[in-house]
Each structure stands twice: as C-alpha cells, then as structure tokens.
mmCIF file of the N, C-alpha and C atoms, coordinates in Angstrom:
data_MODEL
# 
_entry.id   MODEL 
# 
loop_
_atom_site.group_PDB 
_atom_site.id 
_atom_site.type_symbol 
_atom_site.label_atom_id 
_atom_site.label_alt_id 
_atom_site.label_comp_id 
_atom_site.label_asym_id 
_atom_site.label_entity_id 
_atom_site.label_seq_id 
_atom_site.pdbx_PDB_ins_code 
_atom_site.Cartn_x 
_atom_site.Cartn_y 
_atom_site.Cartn_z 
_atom_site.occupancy 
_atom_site.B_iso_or_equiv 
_atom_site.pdbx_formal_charge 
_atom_site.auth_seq_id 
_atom_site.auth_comp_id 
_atom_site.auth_asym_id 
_atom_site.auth_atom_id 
_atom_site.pdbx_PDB_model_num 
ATOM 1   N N  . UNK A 1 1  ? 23.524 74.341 61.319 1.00 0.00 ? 1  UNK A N  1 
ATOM 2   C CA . UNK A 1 1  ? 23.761 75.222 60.210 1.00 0.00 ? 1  UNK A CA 1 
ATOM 3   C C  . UNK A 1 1  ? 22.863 74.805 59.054 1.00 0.00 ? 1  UNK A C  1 
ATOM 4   N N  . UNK A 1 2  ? 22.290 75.671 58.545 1.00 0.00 ? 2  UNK A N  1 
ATOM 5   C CA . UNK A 1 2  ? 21.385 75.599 57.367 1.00 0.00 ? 2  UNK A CA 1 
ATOM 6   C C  . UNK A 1 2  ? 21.906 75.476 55.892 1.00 0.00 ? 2  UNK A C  1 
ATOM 7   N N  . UNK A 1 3  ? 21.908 74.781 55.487 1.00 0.00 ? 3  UNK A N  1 
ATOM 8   C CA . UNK A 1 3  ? 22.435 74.645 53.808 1.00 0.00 ? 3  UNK A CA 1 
ATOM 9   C C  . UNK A 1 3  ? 21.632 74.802 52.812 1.00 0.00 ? 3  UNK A C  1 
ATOM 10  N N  . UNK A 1 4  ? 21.867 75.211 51.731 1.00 0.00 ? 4  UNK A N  1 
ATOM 11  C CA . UNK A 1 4  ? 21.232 75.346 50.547 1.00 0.00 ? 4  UNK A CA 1 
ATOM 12  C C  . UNK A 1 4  ? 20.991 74.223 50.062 1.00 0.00 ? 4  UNK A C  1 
ATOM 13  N N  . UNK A 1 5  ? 19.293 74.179 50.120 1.00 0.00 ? 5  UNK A N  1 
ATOM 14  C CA . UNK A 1 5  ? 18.617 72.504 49.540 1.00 0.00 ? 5  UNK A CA 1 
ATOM 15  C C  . UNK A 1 5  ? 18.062 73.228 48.483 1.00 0.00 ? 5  UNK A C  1 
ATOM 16  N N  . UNK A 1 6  ? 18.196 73.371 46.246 1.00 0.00 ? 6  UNK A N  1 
ATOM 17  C CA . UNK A 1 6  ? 17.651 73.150 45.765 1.00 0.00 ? 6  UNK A CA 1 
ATOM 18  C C  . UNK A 1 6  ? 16.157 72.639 45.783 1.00 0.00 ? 6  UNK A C  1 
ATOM 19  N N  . UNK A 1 7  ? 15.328 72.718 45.054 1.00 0.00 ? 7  UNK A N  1 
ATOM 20  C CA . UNK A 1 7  ? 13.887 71.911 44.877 1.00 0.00 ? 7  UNK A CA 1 
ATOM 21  C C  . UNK A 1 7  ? 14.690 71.370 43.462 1.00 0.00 ? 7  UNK A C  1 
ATOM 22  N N  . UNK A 1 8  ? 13.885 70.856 43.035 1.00 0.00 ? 8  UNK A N  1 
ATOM 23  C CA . UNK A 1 8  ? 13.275 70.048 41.457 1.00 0.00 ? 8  UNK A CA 1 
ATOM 24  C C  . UNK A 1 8  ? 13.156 71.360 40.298 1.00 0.00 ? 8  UNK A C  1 
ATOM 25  N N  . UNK A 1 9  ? 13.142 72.420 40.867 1.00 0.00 ? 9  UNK A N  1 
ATOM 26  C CA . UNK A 1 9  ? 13.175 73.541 39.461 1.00 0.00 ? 9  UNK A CA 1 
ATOM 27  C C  . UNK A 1 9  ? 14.635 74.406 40.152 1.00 0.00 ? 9  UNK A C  1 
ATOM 28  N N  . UNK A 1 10 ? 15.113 74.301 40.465 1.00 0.00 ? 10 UNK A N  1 
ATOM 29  C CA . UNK A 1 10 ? 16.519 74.758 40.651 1.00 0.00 ? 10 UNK A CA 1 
ATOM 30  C C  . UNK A 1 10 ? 17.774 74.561 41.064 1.00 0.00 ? 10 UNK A C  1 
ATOM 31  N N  . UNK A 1 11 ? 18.474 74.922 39.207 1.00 0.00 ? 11 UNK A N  1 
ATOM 32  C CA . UNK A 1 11 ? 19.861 74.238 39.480 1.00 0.00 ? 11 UNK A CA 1 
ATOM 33  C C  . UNK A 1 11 ? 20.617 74.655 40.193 1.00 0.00 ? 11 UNK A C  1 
ATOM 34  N N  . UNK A 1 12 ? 21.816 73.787 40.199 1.00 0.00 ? 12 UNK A N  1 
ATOM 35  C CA . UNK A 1 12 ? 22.922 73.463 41.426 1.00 0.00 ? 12 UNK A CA 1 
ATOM 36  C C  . UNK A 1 12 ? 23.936 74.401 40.902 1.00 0.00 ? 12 UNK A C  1 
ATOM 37  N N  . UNK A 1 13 ? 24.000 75.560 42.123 1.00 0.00 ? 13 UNK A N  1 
ATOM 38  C CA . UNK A 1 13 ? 24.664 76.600 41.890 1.00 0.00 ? 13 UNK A CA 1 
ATOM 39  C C  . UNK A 1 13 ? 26.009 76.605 41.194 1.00 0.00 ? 13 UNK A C  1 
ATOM 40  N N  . UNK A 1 14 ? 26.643 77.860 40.995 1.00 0.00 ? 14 UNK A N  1 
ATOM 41  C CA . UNK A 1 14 ? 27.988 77.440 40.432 1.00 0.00 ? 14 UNK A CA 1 
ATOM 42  C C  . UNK A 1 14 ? 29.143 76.999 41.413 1.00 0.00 ? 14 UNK A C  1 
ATOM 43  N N  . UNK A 1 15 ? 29.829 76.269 41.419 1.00 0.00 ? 15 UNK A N  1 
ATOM 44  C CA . UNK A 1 15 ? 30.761 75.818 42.228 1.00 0.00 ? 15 UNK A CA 1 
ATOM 45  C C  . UNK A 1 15 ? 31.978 76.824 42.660 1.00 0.00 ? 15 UNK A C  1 
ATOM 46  N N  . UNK A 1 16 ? 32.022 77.725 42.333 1.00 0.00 ? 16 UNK A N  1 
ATOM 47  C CA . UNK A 1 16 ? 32.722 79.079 43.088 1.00 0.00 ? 16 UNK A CA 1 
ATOM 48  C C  . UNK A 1 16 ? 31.806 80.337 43.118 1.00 0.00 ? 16 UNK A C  1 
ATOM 49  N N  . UNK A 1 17 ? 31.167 80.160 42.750 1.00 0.00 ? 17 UNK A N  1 
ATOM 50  C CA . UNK A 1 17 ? 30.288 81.431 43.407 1.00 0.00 ? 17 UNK A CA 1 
ATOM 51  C C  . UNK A 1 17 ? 29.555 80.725 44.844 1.00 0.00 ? 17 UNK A C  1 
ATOM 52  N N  . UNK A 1 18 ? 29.165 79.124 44.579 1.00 0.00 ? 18 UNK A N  1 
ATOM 53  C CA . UNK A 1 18 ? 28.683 78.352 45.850 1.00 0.00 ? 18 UNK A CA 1 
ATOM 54  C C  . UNK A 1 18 ? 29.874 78.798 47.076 1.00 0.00 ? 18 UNK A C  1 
ATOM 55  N N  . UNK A 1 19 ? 31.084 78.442 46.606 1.00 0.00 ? 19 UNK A N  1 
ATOM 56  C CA . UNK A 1 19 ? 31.918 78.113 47.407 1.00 0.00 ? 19 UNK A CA 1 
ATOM 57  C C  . UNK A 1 19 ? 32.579 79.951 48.232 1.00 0.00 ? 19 UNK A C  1 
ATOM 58  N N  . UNK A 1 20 ? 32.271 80.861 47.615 1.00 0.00 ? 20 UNK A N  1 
ATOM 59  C CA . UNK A 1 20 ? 32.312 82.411 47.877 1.00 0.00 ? 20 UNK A CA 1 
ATOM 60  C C  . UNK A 1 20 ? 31.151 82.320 48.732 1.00 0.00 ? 20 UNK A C  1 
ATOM 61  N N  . UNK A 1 21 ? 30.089 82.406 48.775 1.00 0.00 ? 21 UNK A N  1 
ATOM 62  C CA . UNK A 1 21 ? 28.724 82.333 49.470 1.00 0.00 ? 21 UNK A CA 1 
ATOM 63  C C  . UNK A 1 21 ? 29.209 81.335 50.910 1.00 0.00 ? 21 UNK A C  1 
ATOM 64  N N  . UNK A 1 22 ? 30.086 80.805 51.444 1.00 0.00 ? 22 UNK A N  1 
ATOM 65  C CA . UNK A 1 22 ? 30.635 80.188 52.581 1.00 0.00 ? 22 UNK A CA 1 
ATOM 66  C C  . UNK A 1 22 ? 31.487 80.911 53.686 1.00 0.00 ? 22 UNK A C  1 
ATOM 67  N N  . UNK A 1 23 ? 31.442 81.889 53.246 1.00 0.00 ? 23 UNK A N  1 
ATOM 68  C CA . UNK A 1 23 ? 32.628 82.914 53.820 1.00 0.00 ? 23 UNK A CA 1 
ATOM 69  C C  . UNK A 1 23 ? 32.294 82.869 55.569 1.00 0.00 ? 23 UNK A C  1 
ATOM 70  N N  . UNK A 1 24 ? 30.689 83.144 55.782 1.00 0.00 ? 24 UNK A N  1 
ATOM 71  C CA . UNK A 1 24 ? 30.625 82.668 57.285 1.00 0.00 ? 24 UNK A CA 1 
ATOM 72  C C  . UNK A 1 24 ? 30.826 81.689 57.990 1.00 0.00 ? 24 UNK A C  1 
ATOM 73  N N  . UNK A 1 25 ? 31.400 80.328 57.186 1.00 0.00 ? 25 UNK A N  1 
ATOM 74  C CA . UNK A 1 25 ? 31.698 79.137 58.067 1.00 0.00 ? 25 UNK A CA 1 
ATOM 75  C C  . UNK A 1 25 ? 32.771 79.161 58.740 1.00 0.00 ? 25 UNK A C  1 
ATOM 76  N N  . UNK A 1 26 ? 32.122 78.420 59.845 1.00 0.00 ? 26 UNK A N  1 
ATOM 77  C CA . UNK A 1 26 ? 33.706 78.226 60.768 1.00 0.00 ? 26 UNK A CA 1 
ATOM 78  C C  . UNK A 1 26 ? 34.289 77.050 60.713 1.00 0.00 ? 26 UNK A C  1 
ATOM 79  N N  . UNK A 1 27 ? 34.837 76.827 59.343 1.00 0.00 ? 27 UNK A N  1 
ATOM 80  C CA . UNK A 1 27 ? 35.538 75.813 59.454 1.00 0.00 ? 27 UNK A CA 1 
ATOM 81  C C  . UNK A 1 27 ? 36.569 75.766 57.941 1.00 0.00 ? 27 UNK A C  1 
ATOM 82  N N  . UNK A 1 28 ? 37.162 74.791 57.783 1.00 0.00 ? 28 UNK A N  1 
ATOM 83  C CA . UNK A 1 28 ? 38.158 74.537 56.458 1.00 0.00 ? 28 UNK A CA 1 
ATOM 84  C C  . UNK A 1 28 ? 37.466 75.591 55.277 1.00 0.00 ? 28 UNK A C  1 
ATOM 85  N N  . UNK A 1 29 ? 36.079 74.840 55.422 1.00 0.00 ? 29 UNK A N  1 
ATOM 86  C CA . UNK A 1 29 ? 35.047 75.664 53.660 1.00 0.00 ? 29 UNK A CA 1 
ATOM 87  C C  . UNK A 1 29 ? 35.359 77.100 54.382 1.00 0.00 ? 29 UNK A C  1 
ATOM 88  N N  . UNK A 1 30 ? 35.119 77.567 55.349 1.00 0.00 ? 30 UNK A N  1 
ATOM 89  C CA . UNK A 1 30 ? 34.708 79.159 55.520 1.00 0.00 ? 30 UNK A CA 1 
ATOM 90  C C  . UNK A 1 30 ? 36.182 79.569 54.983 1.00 0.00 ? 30 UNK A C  1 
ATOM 91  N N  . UNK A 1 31 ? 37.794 79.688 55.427 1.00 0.00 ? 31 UNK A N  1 
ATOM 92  C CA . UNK A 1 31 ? 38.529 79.805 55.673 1.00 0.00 ? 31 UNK A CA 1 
ATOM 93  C C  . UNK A 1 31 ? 39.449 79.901 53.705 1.00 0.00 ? 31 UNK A C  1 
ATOM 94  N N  . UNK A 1 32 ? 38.875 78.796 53.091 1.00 0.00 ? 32 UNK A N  1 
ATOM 95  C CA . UNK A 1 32 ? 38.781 78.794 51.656 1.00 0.00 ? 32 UNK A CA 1 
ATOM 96  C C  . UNK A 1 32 ? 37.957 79.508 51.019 1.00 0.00 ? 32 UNK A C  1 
ATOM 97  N N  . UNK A 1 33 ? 37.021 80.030 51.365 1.00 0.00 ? 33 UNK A N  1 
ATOM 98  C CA . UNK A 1 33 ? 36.075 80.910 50.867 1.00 0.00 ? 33 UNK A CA 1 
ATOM 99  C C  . UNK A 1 33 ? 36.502 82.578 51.280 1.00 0.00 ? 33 UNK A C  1 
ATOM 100 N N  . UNK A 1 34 ? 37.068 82.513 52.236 1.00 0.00 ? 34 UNK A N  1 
ATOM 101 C CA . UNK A 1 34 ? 37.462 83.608 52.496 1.00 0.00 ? 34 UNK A CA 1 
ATOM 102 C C  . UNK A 1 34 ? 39.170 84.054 51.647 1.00 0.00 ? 34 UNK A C  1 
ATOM 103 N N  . UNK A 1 35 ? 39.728 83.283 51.832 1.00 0.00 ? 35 UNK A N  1 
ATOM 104 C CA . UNK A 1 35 ? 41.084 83.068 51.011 1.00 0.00 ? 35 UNK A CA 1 
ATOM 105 C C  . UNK A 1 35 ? 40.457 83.662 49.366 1.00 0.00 ? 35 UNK A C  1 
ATOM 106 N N  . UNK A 1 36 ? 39.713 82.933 48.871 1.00 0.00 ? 36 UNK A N  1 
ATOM 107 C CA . UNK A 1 36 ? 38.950 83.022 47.640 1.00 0.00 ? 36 UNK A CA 1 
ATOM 108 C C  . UNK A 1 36 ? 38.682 84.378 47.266 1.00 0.00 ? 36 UNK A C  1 
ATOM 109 N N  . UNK A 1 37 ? 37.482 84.948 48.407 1.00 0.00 ? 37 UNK A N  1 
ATOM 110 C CA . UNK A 1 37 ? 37.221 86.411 48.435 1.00 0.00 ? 37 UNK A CA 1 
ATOM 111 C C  . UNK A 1 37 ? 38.363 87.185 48.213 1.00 0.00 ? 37 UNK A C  1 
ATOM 112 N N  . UNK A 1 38 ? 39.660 87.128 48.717 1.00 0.00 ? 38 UNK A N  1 
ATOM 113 C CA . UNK A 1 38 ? 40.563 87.871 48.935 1.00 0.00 ? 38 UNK A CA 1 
ATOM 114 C C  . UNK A 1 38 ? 41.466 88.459 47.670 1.00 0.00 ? 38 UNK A C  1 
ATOM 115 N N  . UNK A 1 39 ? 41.303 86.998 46.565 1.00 0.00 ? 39 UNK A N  1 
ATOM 116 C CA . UNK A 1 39 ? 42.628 86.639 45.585 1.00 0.00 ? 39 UNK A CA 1 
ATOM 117 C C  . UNK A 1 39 ? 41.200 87.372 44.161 1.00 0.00 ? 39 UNK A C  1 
ATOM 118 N N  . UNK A 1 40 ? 42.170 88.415 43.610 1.00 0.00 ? 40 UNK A N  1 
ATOM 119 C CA . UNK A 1 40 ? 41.978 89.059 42.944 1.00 0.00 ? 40 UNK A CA 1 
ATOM 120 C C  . UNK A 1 40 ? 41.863 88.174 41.268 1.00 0.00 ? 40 UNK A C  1 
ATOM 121 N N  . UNK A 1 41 ? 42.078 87.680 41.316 1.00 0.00 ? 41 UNK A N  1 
ATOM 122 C CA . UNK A 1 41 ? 42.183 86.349 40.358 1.00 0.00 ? 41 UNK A CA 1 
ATOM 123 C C  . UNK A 1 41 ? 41.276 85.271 40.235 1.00 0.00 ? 41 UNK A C  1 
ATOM 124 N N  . UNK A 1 42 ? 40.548 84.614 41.479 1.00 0.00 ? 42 UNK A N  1 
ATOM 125 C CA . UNK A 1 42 ? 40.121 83.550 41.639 1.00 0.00 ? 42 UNK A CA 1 
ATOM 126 C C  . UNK A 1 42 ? 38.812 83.779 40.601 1.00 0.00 ? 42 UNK A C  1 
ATOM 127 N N  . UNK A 1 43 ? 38.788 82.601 39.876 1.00 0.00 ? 43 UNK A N  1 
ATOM 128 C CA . UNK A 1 43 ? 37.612 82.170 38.951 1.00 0.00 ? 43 UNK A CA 1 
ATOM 129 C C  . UNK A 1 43 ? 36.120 82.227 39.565 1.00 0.00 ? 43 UNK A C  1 
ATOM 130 N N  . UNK A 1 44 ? 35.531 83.456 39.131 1.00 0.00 ? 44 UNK A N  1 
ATOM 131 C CA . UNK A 1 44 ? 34.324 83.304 40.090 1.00 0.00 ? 44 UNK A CA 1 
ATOM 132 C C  . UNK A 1 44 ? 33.401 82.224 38.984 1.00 0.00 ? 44 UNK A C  1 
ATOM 133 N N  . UNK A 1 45 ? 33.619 82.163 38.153 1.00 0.00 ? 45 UNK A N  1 
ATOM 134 C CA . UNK A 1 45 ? 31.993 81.935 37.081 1.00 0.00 ? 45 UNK A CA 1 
ATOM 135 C C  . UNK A 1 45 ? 33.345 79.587 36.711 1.00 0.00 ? 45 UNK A C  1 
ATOM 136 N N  . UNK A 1 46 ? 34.533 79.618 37.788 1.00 0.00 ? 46 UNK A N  1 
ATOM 137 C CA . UNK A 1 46 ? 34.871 78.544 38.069 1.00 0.00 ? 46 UNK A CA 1 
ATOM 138 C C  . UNK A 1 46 ? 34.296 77.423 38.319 1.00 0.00 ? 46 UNK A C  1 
ATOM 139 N N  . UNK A 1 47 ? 34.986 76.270 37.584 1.00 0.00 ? 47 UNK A N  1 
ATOM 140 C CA . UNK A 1 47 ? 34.352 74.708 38.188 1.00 0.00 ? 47 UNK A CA 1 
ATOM 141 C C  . UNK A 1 47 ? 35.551 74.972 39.386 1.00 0.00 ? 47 UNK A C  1 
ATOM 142 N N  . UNK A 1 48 ? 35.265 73.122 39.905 1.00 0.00 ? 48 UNK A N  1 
ATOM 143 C CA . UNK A 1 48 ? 36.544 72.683 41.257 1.00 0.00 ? 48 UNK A CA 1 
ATOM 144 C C  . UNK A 1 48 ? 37.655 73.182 40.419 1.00 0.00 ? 48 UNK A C  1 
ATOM 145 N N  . UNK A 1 49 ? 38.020 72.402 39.190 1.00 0.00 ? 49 UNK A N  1 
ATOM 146 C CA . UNK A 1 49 ? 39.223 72.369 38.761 1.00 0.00 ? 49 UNK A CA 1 
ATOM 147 C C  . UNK A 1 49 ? 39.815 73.228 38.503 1.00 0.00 ? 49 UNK A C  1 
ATOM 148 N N  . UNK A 1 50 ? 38.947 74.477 38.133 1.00 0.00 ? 50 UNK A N  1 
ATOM 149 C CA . UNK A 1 50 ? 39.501 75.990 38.174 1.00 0.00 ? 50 UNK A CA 1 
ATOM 150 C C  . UNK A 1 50 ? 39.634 76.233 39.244 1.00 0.00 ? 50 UNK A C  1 
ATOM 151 N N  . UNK A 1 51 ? 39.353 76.412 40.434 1.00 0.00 ? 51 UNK A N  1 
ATOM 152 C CA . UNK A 1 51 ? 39.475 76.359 41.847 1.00 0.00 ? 51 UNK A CA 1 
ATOM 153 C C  . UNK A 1 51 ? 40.516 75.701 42.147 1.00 0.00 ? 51 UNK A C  1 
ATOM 154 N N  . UNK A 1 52 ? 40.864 74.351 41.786 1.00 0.00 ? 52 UNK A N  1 
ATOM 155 C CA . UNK A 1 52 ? 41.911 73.404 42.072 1.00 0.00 ? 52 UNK A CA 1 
ATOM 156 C C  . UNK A 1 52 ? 43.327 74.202 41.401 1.00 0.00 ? 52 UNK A C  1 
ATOM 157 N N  . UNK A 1 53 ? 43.741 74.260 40.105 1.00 0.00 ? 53 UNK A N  1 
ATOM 158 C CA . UNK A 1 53 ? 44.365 74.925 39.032 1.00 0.00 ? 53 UNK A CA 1 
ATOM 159 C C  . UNK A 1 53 ? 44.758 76.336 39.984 1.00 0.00 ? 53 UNK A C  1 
ATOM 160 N N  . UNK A 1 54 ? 44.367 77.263 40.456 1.00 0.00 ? 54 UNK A N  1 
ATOM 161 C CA . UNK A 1 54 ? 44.316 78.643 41.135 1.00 0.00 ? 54 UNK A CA 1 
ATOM 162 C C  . UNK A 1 54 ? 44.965 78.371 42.538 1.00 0.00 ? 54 UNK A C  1 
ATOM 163 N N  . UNK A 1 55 ? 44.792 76.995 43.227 1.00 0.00 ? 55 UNK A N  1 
ATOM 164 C CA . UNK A 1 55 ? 45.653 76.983 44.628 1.00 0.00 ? 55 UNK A CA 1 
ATOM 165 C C  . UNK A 1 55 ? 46.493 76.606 44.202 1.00 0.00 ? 55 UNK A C  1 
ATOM 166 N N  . UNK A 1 56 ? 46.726 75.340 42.980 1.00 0.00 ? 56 UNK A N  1 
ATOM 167 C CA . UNK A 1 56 ? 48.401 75.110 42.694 1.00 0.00 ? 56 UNK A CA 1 
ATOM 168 C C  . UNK A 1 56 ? 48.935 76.043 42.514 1.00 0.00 ? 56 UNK A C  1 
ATOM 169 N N  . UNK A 1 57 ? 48.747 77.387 41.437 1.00 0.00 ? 57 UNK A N  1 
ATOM 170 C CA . UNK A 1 57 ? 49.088 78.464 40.958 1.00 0.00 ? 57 UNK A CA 1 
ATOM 171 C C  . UNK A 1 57 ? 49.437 79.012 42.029 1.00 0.00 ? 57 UNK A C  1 
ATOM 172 N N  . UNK A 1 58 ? 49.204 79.143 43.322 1.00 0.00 ? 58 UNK A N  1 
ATOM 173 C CA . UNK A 1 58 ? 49.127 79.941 44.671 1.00 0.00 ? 58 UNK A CA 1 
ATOM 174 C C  . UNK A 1 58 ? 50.396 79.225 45.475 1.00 0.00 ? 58 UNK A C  1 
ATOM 175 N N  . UNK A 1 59 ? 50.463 77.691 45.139 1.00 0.00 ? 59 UNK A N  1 
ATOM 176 C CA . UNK A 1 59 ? 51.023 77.065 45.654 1.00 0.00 ? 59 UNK A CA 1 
ATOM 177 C C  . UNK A 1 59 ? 50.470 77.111 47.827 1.00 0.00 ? 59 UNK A C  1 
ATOM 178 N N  . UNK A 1 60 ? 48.917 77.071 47.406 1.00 0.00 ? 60 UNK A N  1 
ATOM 179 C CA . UNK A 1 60 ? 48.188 77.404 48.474 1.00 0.00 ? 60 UNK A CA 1 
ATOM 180 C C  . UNK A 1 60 ? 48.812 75.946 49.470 1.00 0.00 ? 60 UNK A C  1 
ATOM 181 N N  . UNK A 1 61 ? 48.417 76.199 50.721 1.00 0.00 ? 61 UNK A N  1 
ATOM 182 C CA . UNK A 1 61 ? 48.727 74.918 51.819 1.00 0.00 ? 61 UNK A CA 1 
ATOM 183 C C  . UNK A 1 61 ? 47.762 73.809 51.954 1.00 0.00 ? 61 UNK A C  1 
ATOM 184 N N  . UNK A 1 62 ? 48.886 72.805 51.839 1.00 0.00 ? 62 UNK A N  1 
ATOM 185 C CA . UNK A 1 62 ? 47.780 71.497 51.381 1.00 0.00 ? 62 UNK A CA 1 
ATOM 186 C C  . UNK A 1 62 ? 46.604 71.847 52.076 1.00 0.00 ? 62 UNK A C  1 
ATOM 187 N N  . UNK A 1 63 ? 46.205 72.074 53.457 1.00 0.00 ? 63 UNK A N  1 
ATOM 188 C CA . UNK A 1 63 ? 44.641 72.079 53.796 1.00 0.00 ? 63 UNK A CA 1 
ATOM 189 C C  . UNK A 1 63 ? 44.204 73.129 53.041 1.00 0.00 ? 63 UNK A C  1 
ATOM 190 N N  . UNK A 1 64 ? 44.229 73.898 52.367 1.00 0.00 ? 64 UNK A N  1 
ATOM 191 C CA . UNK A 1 64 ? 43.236 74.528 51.196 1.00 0.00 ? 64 UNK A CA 1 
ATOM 192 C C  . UNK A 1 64 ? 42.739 73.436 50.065 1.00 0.00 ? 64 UNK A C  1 
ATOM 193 N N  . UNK A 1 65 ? 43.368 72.471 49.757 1.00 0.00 ? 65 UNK A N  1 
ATOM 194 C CA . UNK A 1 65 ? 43.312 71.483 48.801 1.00 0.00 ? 65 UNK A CA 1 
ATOM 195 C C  . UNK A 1 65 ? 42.339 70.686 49.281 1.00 0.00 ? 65 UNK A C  1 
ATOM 196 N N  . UNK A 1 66 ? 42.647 70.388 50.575 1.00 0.00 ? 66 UNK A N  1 
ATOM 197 C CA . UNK A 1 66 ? 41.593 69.382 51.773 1.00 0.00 ? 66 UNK A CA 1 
ATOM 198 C C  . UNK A 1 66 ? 40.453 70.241 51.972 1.00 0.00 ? 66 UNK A C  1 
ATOM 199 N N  . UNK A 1 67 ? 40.110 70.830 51.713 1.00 0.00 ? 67 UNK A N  1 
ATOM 200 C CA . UNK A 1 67 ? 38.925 72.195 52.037 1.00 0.00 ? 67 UNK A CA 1 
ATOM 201 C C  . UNK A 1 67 ? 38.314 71.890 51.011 1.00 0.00 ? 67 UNK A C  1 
ATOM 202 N N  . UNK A 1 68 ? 39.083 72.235 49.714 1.00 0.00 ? 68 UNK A N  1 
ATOM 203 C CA . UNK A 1 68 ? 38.464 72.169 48.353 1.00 0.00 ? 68 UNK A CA 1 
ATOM 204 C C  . UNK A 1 68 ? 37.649 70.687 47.997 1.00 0.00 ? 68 UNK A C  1 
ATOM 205 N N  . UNK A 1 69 ? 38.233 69.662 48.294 1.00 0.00 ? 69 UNK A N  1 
ATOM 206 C CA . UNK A 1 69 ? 38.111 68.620 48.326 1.00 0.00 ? 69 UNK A CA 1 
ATOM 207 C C  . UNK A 1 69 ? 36.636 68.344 49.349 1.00 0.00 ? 69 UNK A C  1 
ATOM 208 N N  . UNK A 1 70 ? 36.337 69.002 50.166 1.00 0.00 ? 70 UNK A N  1 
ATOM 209 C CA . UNK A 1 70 ? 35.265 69.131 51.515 1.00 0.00 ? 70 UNK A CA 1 
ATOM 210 C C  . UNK A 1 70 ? 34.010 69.501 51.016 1.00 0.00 ? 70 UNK A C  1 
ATOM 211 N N  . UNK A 1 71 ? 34.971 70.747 49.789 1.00 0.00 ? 71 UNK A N  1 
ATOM 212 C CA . UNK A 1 71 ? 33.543 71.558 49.720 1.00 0.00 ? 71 UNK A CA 1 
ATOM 213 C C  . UNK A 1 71 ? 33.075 71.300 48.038 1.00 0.00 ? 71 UNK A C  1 
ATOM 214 N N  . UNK A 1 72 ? 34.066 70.413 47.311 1.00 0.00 ? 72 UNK A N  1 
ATOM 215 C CA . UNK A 1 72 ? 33.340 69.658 46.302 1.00 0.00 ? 72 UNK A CA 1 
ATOM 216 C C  . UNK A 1 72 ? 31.952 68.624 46.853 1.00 0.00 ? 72 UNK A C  1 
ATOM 217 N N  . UNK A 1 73 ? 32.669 68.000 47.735 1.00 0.00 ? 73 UNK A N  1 
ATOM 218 C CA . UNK A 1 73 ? 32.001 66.884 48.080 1.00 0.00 ? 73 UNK A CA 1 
ATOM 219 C C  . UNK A 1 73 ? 30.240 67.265 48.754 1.00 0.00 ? 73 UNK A C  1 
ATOM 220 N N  . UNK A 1 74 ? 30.523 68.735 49.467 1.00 0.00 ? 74 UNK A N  1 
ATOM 221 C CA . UNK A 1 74 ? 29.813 68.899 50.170 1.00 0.00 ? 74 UNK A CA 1 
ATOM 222 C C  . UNK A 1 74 ? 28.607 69.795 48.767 1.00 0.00 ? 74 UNK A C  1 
ATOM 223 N N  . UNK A 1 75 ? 29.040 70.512 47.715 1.00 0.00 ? 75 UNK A N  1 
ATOM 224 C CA . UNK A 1 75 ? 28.610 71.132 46.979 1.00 0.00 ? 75 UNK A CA 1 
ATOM 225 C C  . UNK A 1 75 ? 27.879 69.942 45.756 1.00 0.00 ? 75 UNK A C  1 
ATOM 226 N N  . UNK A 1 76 ? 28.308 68.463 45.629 1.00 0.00 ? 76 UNK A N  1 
ATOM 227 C CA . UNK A 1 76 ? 28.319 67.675 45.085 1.00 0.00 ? 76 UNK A CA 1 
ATOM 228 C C  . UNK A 1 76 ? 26.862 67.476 45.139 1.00 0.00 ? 76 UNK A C  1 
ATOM 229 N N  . UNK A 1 77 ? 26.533 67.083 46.974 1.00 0.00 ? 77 UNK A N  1 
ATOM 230 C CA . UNK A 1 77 ? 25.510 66.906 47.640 1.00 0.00 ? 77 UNK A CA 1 
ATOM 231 C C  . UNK A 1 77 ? 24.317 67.556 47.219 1.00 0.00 ? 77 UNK A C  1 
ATOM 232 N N  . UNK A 1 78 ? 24.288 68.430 46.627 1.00 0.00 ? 78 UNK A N  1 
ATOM 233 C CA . UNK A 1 78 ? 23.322 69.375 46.075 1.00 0.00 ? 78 UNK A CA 1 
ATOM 234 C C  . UNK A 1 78 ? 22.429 68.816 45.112 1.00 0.00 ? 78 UNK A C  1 
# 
C-alpha cells in the first residue's frame, strides 16, 4: 500500500481530512475513516483531539480509540 510521503515543500496534511482520505483501507484506519465519513458532525478542519473529543461524545467502541491512536501515530510519521 502506498502512503502519502510529503517532500521538503509540503506540509503535513490535516489530521482529519488525512484521516477521511483512508476510507479505502482494510483495516482499523479504513473502518474509522469510514465511521468518520458517516457522522454528520465529525470535525473535518480537526486535530486527534477533536477526533478523540467526537468518539467520547459517540461513546464510540474502544477499538475506534485504538484506530485513532494507529492513525495518529501513523499520520505522525509524516
């Protein structure tokens, strides 16, 4: 799977619009990204913590939290 590698003149996307742009993964990130797409609410122009803040609010299932947590780390990487 191919990921979004920045160069040296471009910044590191926004962390929910990154995390919307995942919707084809098959895995935890895709599954949160798709959840995301769905919720009429979710912070698009969001950091994590707005992201984080929106599943408590949801009282989403801990593996959405573990996802979020995946796809900080993985969005971090950037």
């Amino acid at each position: 799977m191919k990921h979004f590698k920045p160069d040296a003149t471009t910044a590191r996307p926004n962390f929910a619009r990154w995390l919307l742009a995942q919707q084809k993964r098959d895995d935890q990130i895709g599954e949160l990204a798709k959840a995301a797409r769905r919720d009429p609410r979710f912070p698009i122009e969001g950091c994590v913590a707005d992201v984080g803040t929106r599943l408590n609010k949801l009282e989403a299932d801990p593996d959405m939290h573990c996802a979020l947590e995946d796809a900080e780390l993985e969005w971090l990487s950037y």
